[in-house]
N, C-alpha and C positions, 0 to 999 in steps of 0.2 A: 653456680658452678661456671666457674670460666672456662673456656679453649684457649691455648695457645698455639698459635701460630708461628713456627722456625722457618727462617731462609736460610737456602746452602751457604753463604756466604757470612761468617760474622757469627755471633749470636746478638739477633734484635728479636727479643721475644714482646708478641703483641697481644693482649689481654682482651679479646672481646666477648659479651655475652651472645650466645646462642642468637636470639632475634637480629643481635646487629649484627651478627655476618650472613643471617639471611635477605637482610635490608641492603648489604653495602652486594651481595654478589648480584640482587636484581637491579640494584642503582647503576652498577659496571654495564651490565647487559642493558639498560635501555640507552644510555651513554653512548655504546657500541653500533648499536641499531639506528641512535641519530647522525651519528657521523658516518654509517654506510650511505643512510639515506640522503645527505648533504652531498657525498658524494657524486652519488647516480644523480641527482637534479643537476648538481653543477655540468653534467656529464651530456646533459639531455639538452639541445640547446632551442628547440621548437617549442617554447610556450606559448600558451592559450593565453590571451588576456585578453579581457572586456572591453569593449569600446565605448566610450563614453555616450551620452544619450545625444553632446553638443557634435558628431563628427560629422559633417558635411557630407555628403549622397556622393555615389559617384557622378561623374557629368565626360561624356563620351562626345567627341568629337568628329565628325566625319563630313565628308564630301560626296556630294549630290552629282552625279554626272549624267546626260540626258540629251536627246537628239528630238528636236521637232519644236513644238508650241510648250511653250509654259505653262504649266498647270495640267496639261495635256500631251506629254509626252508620247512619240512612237518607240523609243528603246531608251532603259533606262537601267541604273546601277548605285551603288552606294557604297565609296568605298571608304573605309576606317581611319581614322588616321591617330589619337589619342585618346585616351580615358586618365582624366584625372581623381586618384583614391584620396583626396583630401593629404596629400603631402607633397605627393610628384606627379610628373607628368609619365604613364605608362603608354606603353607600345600599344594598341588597339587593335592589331592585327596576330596577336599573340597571347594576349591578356584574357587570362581566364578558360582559355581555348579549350574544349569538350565536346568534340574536336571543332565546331566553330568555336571564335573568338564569342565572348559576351558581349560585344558591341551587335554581332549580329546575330542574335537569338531571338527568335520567333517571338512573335509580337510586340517586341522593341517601336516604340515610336519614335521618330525624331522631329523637330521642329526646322522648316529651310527659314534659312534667315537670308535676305540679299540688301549689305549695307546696314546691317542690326534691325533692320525690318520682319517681321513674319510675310512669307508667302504661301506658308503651303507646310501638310503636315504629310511624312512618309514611314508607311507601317511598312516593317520588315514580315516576308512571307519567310523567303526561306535562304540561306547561302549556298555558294559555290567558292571554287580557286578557278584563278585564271592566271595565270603566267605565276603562278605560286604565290598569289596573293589570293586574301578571301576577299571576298565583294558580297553584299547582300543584293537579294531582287524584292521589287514589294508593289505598294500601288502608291501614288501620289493623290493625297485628299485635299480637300479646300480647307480653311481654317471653318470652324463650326462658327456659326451669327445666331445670334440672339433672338429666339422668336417670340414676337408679343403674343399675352395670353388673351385670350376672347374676353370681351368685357363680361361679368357676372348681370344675368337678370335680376331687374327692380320689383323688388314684391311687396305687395301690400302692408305697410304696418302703419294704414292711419292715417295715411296722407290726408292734406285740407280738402276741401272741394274745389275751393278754387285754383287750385295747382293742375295745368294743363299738361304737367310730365306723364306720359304714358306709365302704365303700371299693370303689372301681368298677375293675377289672379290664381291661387293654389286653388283646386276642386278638395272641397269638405269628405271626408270619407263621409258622414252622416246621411249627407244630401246627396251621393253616388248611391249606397245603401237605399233609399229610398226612392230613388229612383227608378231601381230596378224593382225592387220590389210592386213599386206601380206600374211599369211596363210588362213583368209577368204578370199582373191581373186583367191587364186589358189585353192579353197577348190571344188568350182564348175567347175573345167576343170581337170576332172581325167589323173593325168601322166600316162605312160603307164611303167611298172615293169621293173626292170631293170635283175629279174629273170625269165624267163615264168614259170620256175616251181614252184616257192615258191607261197603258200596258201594265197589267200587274202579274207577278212572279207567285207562285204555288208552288208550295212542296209536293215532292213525289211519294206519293202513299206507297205502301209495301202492298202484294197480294195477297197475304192474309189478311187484310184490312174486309171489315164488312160493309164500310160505306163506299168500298171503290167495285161493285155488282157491277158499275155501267164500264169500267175501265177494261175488267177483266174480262165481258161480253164482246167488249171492243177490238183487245187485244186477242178472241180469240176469234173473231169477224175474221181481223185482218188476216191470223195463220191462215182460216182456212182459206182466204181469198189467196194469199201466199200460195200456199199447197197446188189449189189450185189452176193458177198462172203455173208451178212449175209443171204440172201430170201435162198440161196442155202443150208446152212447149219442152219438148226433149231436148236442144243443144243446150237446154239454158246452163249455164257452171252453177254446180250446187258448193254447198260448204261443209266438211264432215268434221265432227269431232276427231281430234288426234287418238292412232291406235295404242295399241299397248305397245312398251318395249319388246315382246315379242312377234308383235305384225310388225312390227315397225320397219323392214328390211324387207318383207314381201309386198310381189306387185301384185294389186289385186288382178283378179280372175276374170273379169271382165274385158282386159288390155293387156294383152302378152305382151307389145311392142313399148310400153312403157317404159321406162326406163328409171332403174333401182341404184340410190344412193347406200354405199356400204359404209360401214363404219370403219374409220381411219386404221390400220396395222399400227401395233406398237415397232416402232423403230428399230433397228436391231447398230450397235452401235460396230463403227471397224474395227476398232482399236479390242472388241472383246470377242468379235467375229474369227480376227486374225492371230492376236495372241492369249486370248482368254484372259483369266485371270491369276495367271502363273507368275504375271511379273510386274511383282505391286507399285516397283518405281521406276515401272515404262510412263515416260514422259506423254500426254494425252493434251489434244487442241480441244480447246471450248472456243465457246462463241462470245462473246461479249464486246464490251467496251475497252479501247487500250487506254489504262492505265498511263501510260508512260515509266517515268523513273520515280514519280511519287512525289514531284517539285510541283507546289501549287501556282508559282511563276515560274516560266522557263527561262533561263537566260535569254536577252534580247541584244545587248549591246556589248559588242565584241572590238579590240582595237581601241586604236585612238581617230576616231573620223574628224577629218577638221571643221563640221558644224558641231561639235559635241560643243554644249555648255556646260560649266558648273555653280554649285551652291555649296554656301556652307551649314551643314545641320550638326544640329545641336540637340542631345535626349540629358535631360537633369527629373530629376525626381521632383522637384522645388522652380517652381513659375516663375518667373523674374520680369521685369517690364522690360520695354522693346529700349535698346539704347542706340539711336540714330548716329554713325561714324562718322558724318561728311562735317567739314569744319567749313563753317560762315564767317566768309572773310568781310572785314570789317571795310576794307576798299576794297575793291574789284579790280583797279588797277594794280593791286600787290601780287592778286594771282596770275595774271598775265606776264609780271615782271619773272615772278618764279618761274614757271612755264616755257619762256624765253630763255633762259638763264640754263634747263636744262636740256632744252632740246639743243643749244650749243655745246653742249657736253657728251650730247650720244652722238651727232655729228660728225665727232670729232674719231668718237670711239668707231661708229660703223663707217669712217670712212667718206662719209658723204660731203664735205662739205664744199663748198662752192669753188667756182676757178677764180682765177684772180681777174679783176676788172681789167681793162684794153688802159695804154696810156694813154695821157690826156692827147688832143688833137691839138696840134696849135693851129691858129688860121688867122693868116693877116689880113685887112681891108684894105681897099686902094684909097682911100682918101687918108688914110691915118696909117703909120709904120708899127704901130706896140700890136704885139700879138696878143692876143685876146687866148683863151682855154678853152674849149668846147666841154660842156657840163654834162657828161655821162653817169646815165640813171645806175646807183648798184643793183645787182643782177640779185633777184629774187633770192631766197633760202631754200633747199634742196626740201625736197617735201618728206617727212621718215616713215614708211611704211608699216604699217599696223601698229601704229603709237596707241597706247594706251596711258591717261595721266587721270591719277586722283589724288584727291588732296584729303585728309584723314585730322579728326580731333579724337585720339586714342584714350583719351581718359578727359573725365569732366573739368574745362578751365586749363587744359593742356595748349599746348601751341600747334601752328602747322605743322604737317608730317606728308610731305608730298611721294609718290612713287609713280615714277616712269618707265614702262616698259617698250621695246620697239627692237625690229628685228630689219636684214636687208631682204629684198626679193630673189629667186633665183633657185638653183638647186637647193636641195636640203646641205651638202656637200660643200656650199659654198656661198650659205648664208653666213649674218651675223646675229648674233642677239647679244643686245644692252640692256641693265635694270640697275636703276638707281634711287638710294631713296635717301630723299635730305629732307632739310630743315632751316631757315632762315635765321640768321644770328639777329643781334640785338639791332644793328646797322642796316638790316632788311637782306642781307647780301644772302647768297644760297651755303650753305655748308654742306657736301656729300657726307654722309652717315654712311652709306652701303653702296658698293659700286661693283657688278659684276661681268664682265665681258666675255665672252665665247663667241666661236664659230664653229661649223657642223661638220666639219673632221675631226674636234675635239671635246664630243658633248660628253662620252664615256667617262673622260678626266674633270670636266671643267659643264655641269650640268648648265641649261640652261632654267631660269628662275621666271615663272608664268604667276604672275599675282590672281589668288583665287579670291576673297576678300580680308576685311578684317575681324577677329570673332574675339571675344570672351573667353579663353579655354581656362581659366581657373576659377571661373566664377568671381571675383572679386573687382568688378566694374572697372575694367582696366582692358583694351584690347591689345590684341598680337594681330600681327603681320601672318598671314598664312601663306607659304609660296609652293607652286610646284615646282619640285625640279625632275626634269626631264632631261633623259641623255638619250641613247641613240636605241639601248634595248632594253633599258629599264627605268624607274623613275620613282621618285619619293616625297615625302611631302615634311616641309620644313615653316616652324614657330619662330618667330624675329619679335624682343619685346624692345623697342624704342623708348630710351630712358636715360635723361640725364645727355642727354647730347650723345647718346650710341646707340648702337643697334647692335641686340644680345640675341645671341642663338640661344634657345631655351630647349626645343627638343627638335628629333630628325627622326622620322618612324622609317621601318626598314630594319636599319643597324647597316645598312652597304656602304661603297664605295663611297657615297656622297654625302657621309657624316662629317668627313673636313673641310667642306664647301665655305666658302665665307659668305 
């Protein structure tokens, strides 16, 4: 039996058996339900996916700040500066934040590196904010040394006889057994001394013993001798058994003036004296130990002091070997050339450089009319004030990568600071890559750039340029990858003023 099927429109009559219109109206409806649910996915835009087994660890970034001895610091700090999650460089003062950042979460290790060297490992205790930045506090460890293990003792398995290598002997359980066993038979037949004089030890028999008559006669010789030494002498101090918990608090009868220790009153406390127990969350003093705020470090190093040091650490899930940054110049007199090359550069920037030499002198003789020049020494090179120069091989078989920092003396207000960082073309000559100049009316705009060192921040054997820049109330910390003949800003943690810094 067939159904048919009419629409309003037309006659288009459609012939289906019973099963197939029960087949075709569940086919509609799952149809229906796929394409709701197509929907809603497309709609959802936070999916889960799996991360592959190959994705590289996180590796966090940060700066070691510290006042006093190396390894032995008096105030110290740690403060964040990137986390890279295997694609980008993230904020590390933000990243993860609950509500510290995961850079500094409790028991975080990091590794100081000075120069791609290890120095020294630092276990994060606990964080703080300080000028609305976190900072971790923690302790500063030694790197862990390798201790040899105790030689193993040489034991018997046979050795020749004529081998004069010492050899340590195990004791036979058999021949121990037996041993004893012969020392408890002879233990009951006293040998007789082979010294008469030398001192021998006896055990002390018990008084039910029936062979110690003479000890117990002896010992009771002595009481009564005892006894009677004390009937004869009355001041003598005798010694009594302790009374019962109930004498215990009388004086005896004998000496009224004695004087009777009572037993301690239980306490009676204020806070229940005064307001009972009427008011369950009246606040109440104990005694103990202060706690503090619950920080197993307290903060110590507040400010910027100007003996503060830094370091660069480094926390990776995955070990990596130490990779030494300093580049070994093939002459020595190439680095001197370079070195020269830019201190006339910051010179020029901070103002310093030289006066102009005096003119020549002329000075005639009296025997001869031609004037002769007086040869005047040039006047030394102006000296630059806290110059700092290192010369860097940032990636393995790389070229020089020099960076010079130096600032003038004088008020903060009305210093200068210069930082330059080049690289010698094929001709030896210097090329500036990075050139930043400020003075200290304009740090807020125009930060000054404090080279902290060179680090690794992506893992991939390649270093970056680490700088601070510092302005006048805040300050951030800036990635520079030198490549290809330029110097690339890579990241700027913060997110402030000083992300357009060049």
């Amino acid at each position: 039996m067939a159904v048919s099927l009419h629409y309003s429109r037309g006659e288009c009559p459609v012939s289906l058996p019973k099963a197939n219109v029960f087949f075709a109206r569940q086919t509609f409806l799952a149809v229906a339900v796929g394409l709701v649910s197509l929907a809603v996915s497309a709609q959802y835009p936070g999916q889960v996916t799996k991360k592959s087994k190959d994705a590289p660890p996180l590796r966090s970034i940060a700066v070691l700040e510290w006042t006093g001895d190396e390894g032995k610091p008096k105030n110290s700090r740690l403060v964040p500066v990137t986390v890279f999650d295997g694609q980008a460089l993230q904020d590390g003062n933000v990243y993860l934040a609950r509500p510290q950042p995961l850079a500094l979460a409790g028991e975080v290790e990091y590794e100081l590196e000075k120069n791609g060297k290890s120095i020294g490992l630092f276990d994060i205790k606990n964080a703080g904010q300080e000028q609305g930045s976190w900072v971790g506090y923690g302790a500063w460890k030694p790197l862990p040394s390798a201790t040899a293990k105790p030689p193993a003792p040489v034991l018997d398995e046979g050795a020749g006889a004529d081998d004069d290598k010492p050899v340590l002997h195990r004791k036979h359980p058999e021949a121990s057994s037996t041993a004893g066993k012969e020392s408890g038979s002879d233990a009951s037949t006293p040998s007789a001394p082979a010294d008469p004089d030398r001192p021998t030890l006896h055990k002390k028999t018990s008084a039910g013993d029936p062979n110690n008559k003479t000890a117990s006669s002896d010992s009771s010789s002595d009481s009564g001798s005892k006894t009677d030494d004390s009937a004869s002498d009355p001041d003598r101090p005798t010694l009594h058994k302790k009374d019962s918990p109930a004498n215990a608090g009388a004086a005896p009868a004998s000496d009224p003036d004695r004087p009777v220790l009572h037993a301690k009153a239980k306490p009676i406390a204020r806070d229940e004296e005064s307001a009972g127990s009427t008011d369950p969350d009246r606040p109440r003093l104990k005694r103990g130990k202060y706690s503090g705020n619950g920080l197993e470090v307290l903060p110590s190093l507040m400010g910027l002091p100007p003996d503060m040091q830094q370091a660069v650490a480094v926390s990776d899930a995955k070990s990596k070997p130490e990779h030494p940054w300093d580049y070994a110049w093939a002459n020595p007199a190439d680095a001197a050339k370079m070195k020269d090359a830019l201190e006339v550069m910051a010179r020029d920037a901070l103002g310093l450089t030289a006066s102009p030499a005096p003119a020549h002198v002329v000075r005639r003789t009296a025997t001869t009319n031609k004037a002769r020049p007086k040869l005047v020494a040039p006047a030394p090179p102006v000296p630059i004030p806290d110059e700092q120069f290192r010369v860097f091989e940032l990636a393995y078989g790389s070229g020089a990568t020099a960076v010079l920092t130096a600032h003038t003396d004088g008020p903060l207000d009305k210093q200068k600071f210069v930082t330059l960082v080049a690289q010698p073309d094929l001709y030896g000559n210097v090329r500036v890559l990075l050139k930043s100049v400020t003075d200290g009316s304009h740090l807020d705009d125009t930060p000054r750039m404090h080279l902290v060192d060179a680090v690794d921040a992506m893992a991939d054997n390649r270093g970056e340029l680490l700088f601070e820049l510092r302005g006048a109330t805040q300050r951030q910390f800036a990635l520079y990858r030198v490549l290809r003949g330029t110097a690339e800003k890579l990241f700027v943690s913060g997110g402030g003023s000083f992300t357009a810094a060049n």
